[in-house]
Each structure stands twice: as structure tokens, then as C-alpha cells.
N, C-alpha and C positions, 0 to 999 in steps of 0.2 A: 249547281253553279258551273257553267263554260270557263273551261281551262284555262289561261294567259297561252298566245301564242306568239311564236318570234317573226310568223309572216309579217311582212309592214301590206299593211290593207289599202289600194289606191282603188281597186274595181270591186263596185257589188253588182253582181247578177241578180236579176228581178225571175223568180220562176213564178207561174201561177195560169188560173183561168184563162183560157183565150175566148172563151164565147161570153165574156160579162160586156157589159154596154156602160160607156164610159160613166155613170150614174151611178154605179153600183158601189155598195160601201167597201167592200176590197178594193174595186179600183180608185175610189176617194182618198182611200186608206195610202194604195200606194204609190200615187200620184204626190200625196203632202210628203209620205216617205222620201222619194226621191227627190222632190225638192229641198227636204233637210239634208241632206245629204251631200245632194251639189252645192249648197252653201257651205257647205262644210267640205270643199275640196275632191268630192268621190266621186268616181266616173259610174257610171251608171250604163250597166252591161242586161241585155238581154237579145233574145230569140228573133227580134222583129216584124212579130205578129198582133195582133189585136187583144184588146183582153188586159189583163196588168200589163203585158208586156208596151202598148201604148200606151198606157197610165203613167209608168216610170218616166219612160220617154218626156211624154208632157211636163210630168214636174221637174226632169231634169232640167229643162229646158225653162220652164218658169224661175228654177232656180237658180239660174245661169251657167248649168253645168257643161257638161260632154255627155256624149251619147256613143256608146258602141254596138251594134247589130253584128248576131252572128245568123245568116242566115241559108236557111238551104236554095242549091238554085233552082228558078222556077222551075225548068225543065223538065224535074226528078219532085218533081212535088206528089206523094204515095195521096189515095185515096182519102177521103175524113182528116186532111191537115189544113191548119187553119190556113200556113201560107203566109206573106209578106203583107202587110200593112202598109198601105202607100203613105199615108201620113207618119208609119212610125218611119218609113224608108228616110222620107222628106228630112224628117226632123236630126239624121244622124248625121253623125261627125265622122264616122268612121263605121265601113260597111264588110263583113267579113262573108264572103258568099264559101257553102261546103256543096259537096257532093250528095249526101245521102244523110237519112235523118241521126247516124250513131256519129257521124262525123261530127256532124250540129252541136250536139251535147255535148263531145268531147272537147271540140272548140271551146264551149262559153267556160265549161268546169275549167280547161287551161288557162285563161285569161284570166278568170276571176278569182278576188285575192280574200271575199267572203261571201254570202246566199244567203237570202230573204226570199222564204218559200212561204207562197199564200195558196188557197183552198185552192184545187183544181182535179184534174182528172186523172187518167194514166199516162199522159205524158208527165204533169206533178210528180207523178208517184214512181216512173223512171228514172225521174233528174234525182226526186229525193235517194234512191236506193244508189246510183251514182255518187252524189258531192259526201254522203254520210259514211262508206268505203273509202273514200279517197280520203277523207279528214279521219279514220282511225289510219288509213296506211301513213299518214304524214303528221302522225300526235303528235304535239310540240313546236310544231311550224304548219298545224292545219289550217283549214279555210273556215273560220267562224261559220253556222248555220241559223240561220234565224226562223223560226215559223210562227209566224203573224198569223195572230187573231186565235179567240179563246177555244174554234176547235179543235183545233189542234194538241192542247192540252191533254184531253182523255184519249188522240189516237196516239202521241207518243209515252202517253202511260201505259196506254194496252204494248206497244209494242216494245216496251221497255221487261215491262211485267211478264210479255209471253212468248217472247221469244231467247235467248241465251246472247245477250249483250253482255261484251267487258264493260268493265267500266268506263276506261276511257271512252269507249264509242258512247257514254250516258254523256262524257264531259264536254267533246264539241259541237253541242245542240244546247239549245235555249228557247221556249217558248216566250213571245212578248206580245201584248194586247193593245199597247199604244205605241203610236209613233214615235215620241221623244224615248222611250225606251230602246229601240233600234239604233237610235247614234248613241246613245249611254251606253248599249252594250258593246257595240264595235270600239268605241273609246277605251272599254276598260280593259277589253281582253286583248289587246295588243303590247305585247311586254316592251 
């Protein structure tokens, strides 16, 4: 069970895939998410690449939300990055250009006031080892974590299991498998 926290939750960060095609059942997934979400008030924060990260975008946007990009400038763009999303560009409300990709992360983790992390790669799995530190340094007023979809399940049991986790680090994480699950959690855990 995720802990009650005393952050008040306005921004969620979309981490996940950036090479899915808009089709793909993560991005369905987080495309419906986002739109429940901005119906329900929540700004919808991500990276401004392709991949979930346009997904969110879009159902913000269908949902009549807000949109905030935090993204690196083209300039400084490293080898094998996805890079900026002209339509996720299009779609924002608010555009935060960084320097360099540790600035990127830093930014979206500072802004945002919870994370809904779906299947993805080693950038995934940089953010996740980021937001899941920062929510034990700040137990009690952490940033809720969500990880969407059932595989997730057995790698945060492996990594529960085998690595030397407090507890608390077990308590600001939650697996969920459906969409209306993700606003029921954000709902509940906010004291």
C-alpha cells in the first residue's frame, strides 16, 4: 500500500517508451490516462519526445488539459535521443528548453508533484532510479510513483526482493494495471 503524502499533487510526469507508435497499447493506455487526468484538473508534464511522451500530450489535450515540456535544446541533442516531438512541441502550453540531458530529468522530477512510469528503456530506468531516491529522501511529502501495466509487477518484486530496500522506499511505489486505477491512487494518497 503507497503511503498518504502531504505534497498537494497539480503535475504528473509521463515517463516511458519513446519509439512506440501512437497504436501501441502503452500509448492507448497513456494517452486515456492523461485524459483522465486533465479532466480531473492535472497538468500533464513530460520530456517532449515521441512515444508515451506524445501520448500524454494528446489525451491531455483531448481532455482539455495543460501540457508542460521539459526539453533538451536541439543544439545539445547526444547521439540515439529521441529529441523533440514537433507535434508534442505544437501541442504545449508551456515549454521548458535545458542544456544537457541530467538537466532534463532534473527539471521534469522538480516540477512534478507525482510519475506514472510505463515499459521503456534506459532512459525509463534512469528516471525510475531518480523519482524512487528523491521519494525516499522526501517520505511524507513524496512524489507518488506509479508503474503502469502488469510488467512491472514481477520487476518491482525482483527488485524489492533483491536488492536492500527500507521500507519506506517499498511504500512510495504502486503498481496499477488500469487506467481508472491511477486517478484512485493519486486521489487516495494525498493527505
Amino acid at each position: 500500500m503507497m503511503e498518504f503524502t502531504t505534497k498537494k499533487i497539480k503535475r504528473v510526469a509521463f515517463f516511458g517508451d519513446a519509439d512506440l507508435n501512437k497504436d501501441d497499447p502503452s500509448c492507448l493506455a497513456a494517452s486515456q490516462i492523461a485524459e483522465l487526468l486533465a479532466k480531473n484538473n492535472y497538468i500533464i508534464v513530460n520530456g517532449g519526445g515521441p512515444g508515451i511522451m506524445l501520448a500524454a500530450t494528446i489525451g491531455a489535450k483531448k481532455g482539455g488539459g495543460k501540457i508542460e515540456l521539459v526539453v533538451l535544446n536541439p543544439k545539445n541533442n547526444p547521439n540515439n535521443y529521441e529529441g523533440i516531438n514537433s507535434e508534442n512541441l505544437k501541442l504545449a502550453d508551456k515549454v521548458i528548453e535545458t542544456e544537457s540531458y541530467p538537466e532534463r530529468l532534473n527539471k521534469l522530477i522538480e516540477i512534478a508533484d507525482a510519475f506514472i512510469v510505463f515499459n521503456g528503456g534506459t532512459g525509463t530506468l534512469s528516471e525510475v532510479g531518480m523519482i524512487w531516491e528523491q521519494a525516499k529522501f522526501d517520505y511524507g511529502r513524496h512524489e507518488p510513483i506509479i508503474f503502469f501495466g502488469q510488467q512491472w509487477k514481477k520487476v518491482v518484486e525482483d527488485l524489492e526482493k533483491g536488492m536492500n530496500y527500507e521500507d519506506k522506499e517499498k511504500k512510495v511505489i504502486t503498481v496499477v494495471e488500469t487506467v481508472n486505477e491511477v486517478l484512485k491512487v493519486l486521489q487516495q494518497v494525498e493527505n
